[in-house]
TORDODO-412255 format. One record per residue (C-alpha): residue in three letters; x, y, z. Coordinates in steps of 0.25 Angstrom, whole numbers, padded with zeros to 4 digits, always signed. Example, Ala and Ser with C-alpha at 12.3 -4.5 7.8 and 13.67 -1.06 7.14 Angstrom:
ALA+0049-0018+0031 SER+0055-0004+0029 
***
This chain:
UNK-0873-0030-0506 UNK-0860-0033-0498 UNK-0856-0019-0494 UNK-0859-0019-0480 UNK-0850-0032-0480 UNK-0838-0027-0487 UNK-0838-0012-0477 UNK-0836-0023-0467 UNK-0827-0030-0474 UNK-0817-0018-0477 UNK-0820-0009-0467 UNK-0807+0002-0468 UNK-0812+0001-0485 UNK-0826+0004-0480 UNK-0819+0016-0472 UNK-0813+0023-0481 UNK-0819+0020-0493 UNK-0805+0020-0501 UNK-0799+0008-0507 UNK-0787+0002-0500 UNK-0773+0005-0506 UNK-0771-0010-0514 UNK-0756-0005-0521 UNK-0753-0020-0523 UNK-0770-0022-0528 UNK-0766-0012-0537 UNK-0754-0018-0544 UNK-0758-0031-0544 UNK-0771-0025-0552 UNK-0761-0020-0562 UNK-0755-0033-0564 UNK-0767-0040-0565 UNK-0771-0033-0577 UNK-0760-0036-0584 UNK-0758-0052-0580 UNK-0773-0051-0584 UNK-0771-0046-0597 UNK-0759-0057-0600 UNK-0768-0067-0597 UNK-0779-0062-0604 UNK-0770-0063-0617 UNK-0766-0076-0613 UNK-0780-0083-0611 UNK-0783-0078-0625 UNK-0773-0085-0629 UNK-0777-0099-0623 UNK-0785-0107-0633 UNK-0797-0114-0628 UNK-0791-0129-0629 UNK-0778-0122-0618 UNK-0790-0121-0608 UNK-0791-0134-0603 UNK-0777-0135-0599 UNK-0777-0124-0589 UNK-0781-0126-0575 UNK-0795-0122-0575 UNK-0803-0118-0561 UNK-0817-0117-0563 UNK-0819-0109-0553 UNK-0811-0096-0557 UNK-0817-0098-0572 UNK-0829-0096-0567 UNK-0827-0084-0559 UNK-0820-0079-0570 UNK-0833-0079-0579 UNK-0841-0075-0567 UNK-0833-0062-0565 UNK-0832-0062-0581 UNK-0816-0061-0577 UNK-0807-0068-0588 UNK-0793-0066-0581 UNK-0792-0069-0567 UNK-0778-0072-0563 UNK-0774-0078-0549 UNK-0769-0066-0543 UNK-0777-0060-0532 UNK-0775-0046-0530 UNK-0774-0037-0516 UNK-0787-0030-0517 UNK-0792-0044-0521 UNK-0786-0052-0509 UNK-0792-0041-0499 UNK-0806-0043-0505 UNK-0803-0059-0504 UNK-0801-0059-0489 UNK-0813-0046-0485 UNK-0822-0055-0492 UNK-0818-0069-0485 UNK-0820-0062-0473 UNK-0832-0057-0474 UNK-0837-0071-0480 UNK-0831-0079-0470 UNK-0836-0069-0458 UNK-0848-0062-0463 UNK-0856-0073-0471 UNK-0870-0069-0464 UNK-0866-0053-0469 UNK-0864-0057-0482 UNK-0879-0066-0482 UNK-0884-0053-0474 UNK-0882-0045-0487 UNK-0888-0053-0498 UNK-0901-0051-0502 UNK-0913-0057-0494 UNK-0918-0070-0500 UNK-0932-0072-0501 UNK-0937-0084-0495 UNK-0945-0089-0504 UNK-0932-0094-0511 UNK-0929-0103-0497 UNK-0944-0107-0497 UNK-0941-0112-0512 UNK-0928-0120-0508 UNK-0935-0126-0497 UNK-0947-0129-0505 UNK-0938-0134-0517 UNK-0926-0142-0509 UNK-0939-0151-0502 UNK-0943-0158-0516 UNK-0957-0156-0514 UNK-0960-0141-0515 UNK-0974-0137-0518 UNK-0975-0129-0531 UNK-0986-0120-0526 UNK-0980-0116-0515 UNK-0967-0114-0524 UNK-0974-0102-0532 UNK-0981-0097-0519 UNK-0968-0094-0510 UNK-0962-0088-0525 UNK-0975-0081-0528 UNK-0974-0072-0516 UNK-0960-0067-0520 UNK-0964-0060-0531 UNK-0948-0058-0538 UNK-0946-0070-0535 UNK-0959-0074-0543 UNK-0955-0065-0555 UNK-0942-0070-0555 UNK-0946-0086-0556 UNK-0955-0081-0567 UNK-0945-0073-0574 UNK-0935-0085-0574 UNK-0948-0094-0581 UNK-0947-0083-0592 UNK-0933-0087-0594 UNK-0927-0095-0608 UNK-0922-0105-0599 UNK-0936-0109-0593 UNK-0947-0101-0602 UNK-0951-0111-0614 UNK-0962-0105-0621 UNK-0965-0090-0626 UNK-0976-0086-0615 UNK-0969-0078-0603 UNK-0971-0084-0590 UNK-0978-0074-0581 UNK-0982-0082-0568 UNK-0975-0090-0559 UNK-0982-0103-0559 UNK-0979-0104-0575 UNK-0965-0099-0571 UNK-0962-0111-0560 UNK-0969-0121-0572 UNK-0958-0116-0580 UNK-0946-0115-0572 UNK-0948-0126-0561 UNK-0943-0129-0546 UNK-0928-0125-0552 UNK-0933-0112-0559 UNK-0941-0107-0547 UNK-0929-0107-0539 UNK-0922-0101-0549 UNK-0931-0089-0550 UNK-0933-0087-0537 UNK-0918-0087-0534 UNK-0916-0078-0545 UNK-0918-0064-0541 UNK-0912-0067-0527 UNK-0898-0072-0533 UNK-0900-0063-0543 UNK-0898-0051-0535 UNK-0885-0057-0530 UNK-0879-0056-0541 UNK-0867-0045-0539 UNK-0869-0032-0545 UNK-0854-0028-0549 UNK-0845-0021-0560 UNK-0848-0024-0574 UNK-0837-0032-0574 UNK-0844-0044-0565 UNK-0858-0040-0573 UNK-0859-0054-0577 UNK-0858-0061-0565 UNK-0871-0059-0559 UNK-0876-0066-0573 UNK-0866-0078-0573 UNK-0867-0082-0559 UNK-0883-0083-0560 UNK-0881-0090-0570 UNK-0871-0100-0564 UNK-0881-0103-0553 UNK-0891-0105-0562 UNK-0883-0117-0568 UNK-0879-0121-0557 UNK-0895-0123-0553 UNK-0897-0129-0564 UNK-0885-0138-0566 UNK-0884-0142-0551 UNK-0902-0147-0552 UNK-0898-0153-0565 UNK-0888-0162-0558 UNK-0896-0165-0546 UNK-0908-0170-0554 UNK-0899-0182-0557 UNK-0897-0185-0544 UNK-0906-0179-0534 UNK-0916-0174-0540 UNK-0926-0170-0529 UNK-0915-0162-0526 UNK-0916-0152-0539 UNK-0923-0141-0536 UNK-0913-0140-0522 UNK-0902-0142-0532 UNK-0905-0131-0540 UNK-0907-0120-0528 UNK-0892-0125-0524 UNK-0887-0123-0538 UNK-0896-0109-0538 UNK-0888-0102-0526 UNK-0873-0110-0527 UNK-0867-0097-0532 UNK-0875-0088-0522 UNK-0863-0086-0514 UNK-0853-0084-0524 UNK-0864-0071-0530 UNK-0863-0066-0516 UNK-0848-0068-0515 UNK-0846-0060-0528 UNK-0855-0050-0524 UNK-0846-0049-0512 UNK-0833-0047-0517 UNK-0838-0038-0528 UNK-0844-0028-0517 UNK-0830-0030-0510 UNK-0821-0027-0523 UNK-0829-0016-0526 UNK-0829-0009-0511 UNK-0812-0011-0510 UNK-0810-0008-0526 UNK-0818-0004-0534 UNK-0810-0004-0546 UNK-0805-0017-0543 UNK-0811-0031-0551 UNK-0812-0043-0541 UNK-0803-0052-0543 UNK-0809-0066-0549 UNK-0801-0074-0541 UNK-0803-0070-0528 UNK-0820-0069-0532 UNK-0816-0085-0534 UNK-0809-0089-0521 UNK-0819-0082-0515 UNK-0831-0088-0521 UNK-0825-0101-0522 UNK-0823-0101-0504 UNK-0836-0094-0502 UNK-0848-0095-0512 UNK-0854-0106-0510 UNK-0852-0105-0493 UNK-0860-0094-0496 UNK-0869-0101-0502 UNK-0873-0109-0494 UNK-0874-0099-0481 UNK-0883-0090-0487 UNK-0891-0102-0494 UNK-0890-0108-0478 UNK-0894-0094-0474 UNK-0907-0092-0481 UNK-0910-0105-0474 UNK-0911-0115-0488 UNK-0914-0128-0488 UNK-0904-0140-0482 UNK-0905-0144-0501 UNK-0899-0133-0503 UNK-0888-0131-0493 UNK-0882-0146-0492 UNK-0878-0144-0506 UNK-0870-0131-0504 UNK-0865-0137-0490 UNK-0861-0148-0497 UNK-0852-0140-0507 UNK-0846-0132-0498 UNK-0842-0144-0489 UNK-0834-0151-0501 UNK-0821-0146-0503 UNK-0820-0152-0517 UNK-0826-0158-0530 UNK-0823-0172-0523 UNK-0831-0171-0510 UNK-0844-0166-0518 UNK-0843-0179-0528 UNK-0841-0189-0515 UNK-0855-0182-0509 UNK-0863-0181-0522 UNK-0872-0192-0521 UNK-0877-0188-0507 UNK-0877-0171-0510 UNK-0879-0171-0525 UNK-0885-0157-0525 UNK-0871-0153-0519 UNK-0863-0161-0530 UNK-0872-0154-0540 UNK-0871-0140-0539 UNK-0855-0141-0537 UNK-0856-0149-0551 UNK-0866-0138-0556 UNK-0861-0126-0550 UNK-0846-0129-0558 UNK-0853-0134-0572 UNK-0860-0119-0571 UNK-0846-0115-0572 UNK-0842-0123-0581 UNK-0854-0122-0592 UNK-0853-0104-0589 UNK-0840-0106-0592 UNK-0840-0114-0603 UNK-0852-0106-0610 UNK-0842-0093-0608 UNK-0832-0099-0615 UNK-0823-0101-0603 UNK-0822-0114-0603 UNK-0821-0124-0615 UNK-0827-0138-0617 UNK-0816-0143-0612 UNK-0814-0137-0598 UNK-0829-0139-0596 UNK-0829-0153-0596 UNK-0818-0155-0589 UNK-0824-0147-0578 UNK-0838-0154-0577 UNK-0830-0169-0576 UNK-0826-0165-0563 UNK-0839-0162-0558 UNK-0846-0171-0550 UNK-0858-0176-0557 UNK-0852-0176-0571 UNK-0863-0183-0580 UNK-0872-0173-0576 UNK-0865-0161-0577 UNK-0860-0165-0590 UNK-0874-0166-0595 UNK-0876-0152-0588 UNK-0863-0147-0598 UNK-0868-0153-0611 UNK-0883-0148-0609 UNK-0878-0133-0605 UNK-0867-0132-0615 UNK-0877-0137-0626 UNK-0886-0124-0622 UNK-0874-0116-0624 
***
């Protein structure tokens, strides 16, 4: 997807075609394995009551689960570094390129935010604009048929039955479905799961960010739930990125967790929002991120939540998606997971959100 990008971005690689000479990369490959392997035997060691007393950054957790990577370590190689510093560049210079290269969204997905975000959308209209989109039609209808809307044995089969069934929430979901979904990176076997685990992250975090907002604001819901929808766009698109860019400088060479992190955790949601800005969405759905990205911590949200609850909300949801992925791997235990949602900001409600999805589990 990227690859005119990443020429641009190592130009004397792109010239030759040969991998630069990383001696120190390298060694310190070599030594990797093996601190990797001493920490390997050391976490088996560790008893699950020992992990609540080490330092736990949510964060790198969930990277970890995302990239299916148990040992990480705080060592950042050469080949690593270099990758690190191409891609900032290109991120901080060449934002519009990266936009250039995704996939053309249709509008009807703007036309829905737009319809959706003003709180008194015509349903007719609704099923019209997604009637003339004929994958985007199949794919709202193939989302009714799932076991987490369908509730009867009859398969839906029309699209009016299948809005019935899936609602303002579902719609948007099924019509962002197939777009997202071919975003989602196509990489080693190794990072095969991803595509998989970060859907799903943004599917909680739709649905935990409305859930929250409906006791608050909710003629803001069906907004809510778009924001919560595409919150981890940018950090699919970042992935895919440093995938593509691994793979043109080393092919044999795994990126790095860590890096993937500092990267994602600078970038995505800036992304997010400039592509969300870009395909010209709705002011609902863009306050929110912009609101985000102007607080610098966890305080500054909590002091503006009453007047941007949406904002508040998918911070809060877009952690306790961590958190309940997490837990649900066994990655987490009871423990750490409470102790985490009691520093989010609308507590109650997330705790209900914790009980209610832990209970399905």
């Amino acid at each position: 997807m990227f690859r005119k990008l990443i020429k641009s971005a190592f130009p004397t690689l792109a010239k030759s075609q040969k991998k630069p000479n990383y001696e120190a990369f390298a060694q310190s490959r070599a030594t990797k394995e093996v601190d990797a392997t001493s920490l390997n035997e050391a976490q088996q060691n560790l008893s699950a009551s020992s992990i609540p007393s080490m330092r736990f950054e949510l964060g790198q957790a969930f990277t970890n689960y995302l990239f299916n990577s148990e040992v990480t370590g705080s060592h950042v190689d050469e080949i690593s570094q270099f990758v690190k510093q191409q891609i900032e560049t290109i991120i901080t210079t060449q934002a519009k390129a990266i936009i250039n290269e995704l996939p053309v969204m249709p509008a009807t997905i703007t036309d829905l935010a737009n319809q959706l975000s003003s709180g008194d959308f015509d349903t007719d209209y609704l099923l019209k604009i997604i009637a003339a989109e004929p994958s985007i039609a199949a794919d709202v209808i193939k989302l009714a048929n799932t076991t987490k809307y369908k509730r009867g044995t009859k398969d839906i089969t029309d699209l009016k039955t299948a809005f019935v069934t899936v609602g303002t929430a579902g719609l948007l979901e099924g019509a962002i479905y197939g777009y997202i979904n071919s975003y989602k990176p196509v990489t080693s076997a190794y990072f095969k799961q991803f595509g998989e685990r970060i859907w799903q992250h943004s599917q909680n975090t739709a649905d935990f960010t409305q859930e929250i907002v409906k006791r608050q604001a909710p003629e803001a819901a069906a907004s809510a739930y778009f924001v919560g929808l595409i919150r981890n766009l940018g950090e699919m698109v970042l992935f895919q990125l440093m995938v593509e860019a691994f793979s043109w400088v080393d092919p044999d060479c795994r990126p790095n967790a860590l890096v993937l992190k500092q990267i994602i955790d600078k970038y995505s949601l800036k992304l997010t929002y400039i592509i969300a800005k870009t395909w010209q969405l709705p002011e609902s759905v863009l306050l929110p991120l912009a609101v985000q990205i102007k607080a610098t911590n966890v305080t500054q949200l909590m002091s503006v939540k009453d007047k941007h609850p949406v904002a508040a909300a998918n911070y809060d949801a877009n952690k306790l998606s961590q958190l309940i992925m997490l837990r649900q791997s066994q990655r987490i235990d009871d423990v750490v997971l409470e102790q985490e949602t009691n520093k989010l900001i609308n507590v109650p409600a997330t705790r209900k959100i914790v009980e209610k999805y832990m209970a399905i589990d």
